[in-house]
MMTF fields as JSON, N, C-alpha, C and O atoms, coordinates in Angstrom:
{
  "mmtfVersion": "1.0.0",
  "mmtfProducer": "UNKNOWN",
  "numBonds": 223,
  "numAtoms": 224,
  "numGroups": 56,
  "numChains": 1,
  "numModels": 1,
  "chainsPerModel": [1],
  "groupsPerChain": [56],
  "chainIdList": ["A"],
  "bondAtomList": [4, 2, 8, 6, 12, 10, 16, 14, 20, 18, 24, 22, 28, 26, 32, 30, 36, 34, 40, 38, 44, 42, 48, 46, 52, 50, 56, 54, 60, 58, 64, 62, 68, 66, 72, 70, 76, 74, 80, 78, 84, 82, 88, 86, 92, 90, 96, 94, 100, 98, 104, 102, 108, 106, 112, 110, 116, 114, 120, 118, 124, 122, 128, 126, 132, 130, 136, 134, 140, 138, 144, 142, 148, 146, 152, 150, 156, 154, 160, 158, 164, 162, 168, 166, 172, 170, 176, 174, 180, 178, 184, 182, 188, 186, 192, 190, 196, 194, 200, 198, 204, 202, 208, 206, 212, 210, 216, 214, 220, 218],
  "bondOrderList": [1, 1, 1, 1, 1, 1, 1, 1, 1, 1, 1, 1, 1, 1, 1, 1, 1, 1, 1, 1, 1, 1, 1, 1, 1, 1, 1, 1, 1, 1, 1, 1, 1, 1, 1, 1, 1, 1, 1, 1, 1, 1, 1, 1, 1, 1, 1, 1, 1, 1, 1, 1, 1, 1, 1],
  "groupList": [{"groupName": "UNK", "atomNameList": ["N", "CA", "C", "O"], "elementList": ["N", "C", "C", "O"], "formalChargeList": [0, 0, 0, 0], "bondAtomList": [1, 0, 2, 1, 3, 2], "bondOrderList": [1, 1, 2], "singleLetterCode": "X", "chemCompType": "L-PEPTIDE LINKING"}],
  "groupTypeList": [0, 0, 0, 0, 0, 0, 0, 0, 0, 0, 0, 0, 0, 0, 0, 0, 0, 0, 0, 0, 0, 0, 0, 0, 0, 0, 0, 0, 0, 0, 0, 0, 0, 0, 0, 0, 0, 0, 0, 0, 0, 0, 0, 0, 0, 0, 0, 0, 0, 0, 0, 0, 0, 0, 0, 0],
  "groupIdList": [1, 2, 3, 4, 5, 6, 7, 8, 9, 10, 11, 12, 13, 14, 15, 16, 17, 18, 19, 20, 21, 22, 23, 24, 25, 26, 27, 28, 29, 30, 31, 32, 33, 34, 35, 36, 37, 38, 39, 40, 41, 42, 43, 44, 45, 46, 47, 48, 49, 50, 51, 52, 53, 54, 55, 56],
  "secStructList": [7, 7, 3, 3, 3, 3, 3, 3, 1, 1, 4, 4, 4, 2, 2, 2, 2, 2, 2, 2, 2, 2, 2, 2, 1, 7, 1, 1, 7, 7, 3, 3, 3, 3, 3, 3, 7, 1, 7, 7, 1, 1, 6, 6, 7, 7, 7, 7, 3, 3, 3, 3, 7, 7, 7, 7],
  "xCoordList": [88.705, 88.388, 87.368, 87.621, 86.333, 85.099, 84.969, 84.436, 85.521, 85.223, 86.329, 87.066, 86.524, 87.545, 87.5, 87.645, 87.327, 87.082, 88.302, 88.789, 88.427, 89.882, 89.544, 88.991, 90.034, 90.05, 91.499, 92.19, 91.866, 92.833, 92.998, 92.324, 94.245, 94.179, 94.464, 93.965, 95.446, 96.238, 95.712, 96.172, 94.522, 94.148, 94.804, 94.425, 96.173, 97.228, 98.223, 99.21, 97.795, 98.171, 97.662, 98.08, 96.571, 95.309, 96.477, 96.329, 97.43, 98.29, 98.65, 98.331, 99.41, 100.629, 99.497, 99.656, 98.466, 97.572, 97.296, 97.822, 96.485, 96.211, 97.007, 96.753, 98.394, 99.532, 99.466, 99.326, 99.605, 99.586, 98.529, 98.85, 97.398, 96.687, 96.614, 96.445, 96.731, 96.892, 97.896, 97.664, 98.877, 100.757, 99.961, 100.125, 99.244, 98.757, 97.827, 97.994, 96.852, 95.685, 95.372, 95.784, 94.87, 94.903, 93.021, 92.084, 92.948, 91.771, 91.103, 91.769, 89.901, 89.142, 89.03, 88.745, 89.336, 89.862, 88.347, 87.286, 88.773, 87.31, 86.823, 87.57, 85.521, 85.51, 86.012, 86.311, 85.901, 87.039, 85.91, 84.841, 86.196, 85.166, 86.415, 86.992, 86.828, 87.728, 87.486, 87.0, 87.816, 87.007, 88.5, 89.613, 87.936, 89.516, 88.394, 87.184, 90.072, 88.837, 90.231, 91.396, 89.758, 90.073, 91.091, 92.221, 91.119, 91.742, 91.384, 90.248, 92.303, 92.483, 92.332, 93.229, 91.657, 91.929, 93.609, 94.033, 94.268, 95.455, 96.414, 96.468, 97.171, 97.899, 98.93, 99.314, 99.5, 100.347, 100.154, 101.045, 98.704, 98.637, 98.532, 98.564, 98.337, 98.082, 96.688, 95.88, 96.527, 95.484, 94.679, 95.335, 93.391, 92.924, 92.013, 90.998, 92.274, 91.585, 90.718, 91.057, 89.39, 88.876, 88.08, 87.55, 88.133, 87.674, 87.374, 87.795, 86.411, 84.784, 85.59, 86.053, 85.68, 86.114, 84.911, 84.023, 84.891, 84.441, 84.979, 85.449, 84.912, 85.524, 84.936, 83.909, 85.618, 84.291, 84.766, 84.012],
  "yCoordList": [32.387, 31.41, 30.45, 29.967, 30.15, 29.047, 27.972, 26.912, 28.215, 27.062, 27.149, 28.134, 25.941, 25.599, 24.86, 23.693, 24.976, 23.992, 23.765, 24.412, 22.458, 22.253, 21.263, 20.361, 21.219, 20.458, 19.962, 20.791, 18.685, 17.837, 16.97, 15.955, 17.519, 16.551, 14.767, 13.855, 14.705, 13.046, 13.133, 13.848, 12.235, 11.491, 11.49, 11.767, 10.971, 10.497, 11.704, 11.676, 12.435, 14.427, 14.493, 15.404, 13.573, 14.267, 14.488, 15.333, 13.576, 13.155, 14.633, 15.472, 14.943, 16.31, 17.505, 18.345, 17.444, 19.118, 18.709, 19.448, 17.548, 17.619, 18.358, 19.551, 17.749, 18.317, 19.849, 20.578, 20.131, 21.652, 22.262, 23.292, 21.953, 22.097, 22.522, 23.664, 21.691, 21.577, 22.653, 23.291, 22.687, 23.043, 24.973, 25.862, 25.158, 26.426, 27.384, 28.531, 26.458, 27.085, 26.224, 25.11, 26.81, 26.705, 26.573, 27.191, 25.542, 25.708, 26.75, 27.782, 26.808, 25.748, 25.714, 26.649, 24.385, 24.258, 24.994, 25.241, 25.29, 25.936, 24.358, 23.38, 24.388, 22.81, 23.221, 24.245, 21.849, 21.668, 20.945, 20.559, 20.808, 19.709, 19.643, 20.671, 18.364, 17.641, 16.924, 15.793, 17.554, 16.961, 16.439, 16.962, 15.118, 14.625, 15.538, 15.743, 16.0, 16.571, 15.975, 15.744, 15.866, 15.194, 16.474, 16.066, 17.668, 18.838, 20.084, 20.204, 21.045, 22.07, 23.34, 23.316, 24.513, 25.175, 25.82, 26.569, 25.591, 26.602, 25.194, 24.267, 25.094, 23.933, 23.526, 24.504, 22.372, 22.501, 22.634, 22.545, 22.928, 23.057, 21.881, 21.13, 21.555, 20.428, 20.701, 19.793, 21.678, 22.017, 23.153, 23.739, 23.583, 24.555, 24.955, 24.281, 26.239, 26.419, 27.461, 28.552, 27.265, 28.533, 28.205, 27.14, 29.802, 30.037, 31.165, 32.038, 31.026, 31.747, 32.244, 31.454, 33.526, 33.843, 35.071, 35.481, 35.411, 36.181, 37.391, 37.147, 38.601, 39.349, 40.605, 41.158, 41.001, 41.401, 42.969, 43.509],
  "zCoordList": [146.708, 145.69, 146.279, 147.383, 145.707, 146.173, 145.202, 145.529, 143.769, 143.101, 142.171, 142.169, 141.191, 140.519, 139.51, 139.875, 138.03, 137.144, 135.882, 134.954, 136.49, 135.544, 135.069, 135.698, 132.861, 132.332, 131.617, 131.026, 131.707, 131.546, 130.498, 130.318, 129.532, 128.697, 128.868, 128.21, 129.997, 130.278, 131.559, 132.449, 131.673, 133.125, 134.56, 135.697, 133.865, 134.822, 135.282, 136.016, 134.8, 135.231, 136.326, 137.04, 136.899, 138.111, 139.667, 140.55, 139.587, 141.19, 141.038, 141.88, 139.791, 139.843, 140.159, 141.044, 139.387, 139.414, 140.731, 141.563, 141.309, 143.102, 143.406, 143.574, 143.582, 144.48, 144.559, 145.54, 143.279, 143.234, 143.875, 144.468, 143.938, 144.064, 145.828, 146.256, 146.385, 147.675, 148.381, 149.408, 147.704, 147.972, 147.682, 148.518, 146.486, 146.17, 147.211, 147.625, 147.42, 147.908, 149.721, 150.043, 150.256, 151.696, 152.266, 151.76, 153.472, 153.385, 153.863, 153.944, 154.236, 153.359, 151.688, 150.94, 151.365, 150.004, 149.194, 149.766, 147.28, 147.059, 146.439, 146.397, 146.025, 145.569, 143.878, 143.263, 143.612, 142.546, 141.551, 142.024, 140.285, 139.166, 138.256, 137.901, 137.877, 137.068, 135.981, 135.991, 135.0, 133.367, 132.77, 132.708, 132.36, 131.268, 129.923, 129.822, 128.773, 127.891, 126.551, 126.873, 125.318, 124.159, 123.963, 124.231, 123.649, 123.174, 123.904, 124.362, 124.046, 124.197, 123.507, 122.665, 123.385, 121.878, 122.13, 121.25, 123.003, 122.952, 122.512, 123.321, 121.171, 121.408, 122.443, 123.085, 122.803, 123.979, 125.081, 125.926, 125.385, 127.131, 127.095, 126.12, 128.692, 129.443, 130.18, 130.377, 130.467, 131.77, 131.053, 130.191, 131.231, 131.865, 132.787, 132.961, 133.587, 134.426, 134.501, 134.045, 135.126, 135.575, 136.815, 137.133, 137.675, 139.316, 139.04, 138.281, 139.91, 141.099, 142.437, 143.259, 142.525, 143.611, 144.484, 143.736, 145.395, 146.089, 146.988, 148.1, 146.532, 146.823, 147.566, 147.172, 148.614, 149.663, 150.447, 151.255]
}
């Protein structure tokens, strides 16, 4: 994994997804881009994500 783009509906979600974040993946970490976003199209999420990985 090299990159990571997660969008967030509640701001204050950012401590818990870090954590996970960290607790998940090992370094060297991939870099990350963090969007607060108004809606989701899936109702009910909280998060989504998408990653860039490299596979060799």
């Amino acid at each position: 994994m090299v990159a990571i783009q997660v969008h967030l509906i509640n701001v204050e979600d950012f401590s818990d997804m870090n954590r996970a974040f960290e607790e998940l993946l090992s370094h060297p970490y991939p870099s990350r881009t963090v969007f607060c976003v108004a809606a989701l199209p899936k109702a009910g999420a909280l998060l989504t994500m998408s990653g860039t990985a490299v596979v060799s």
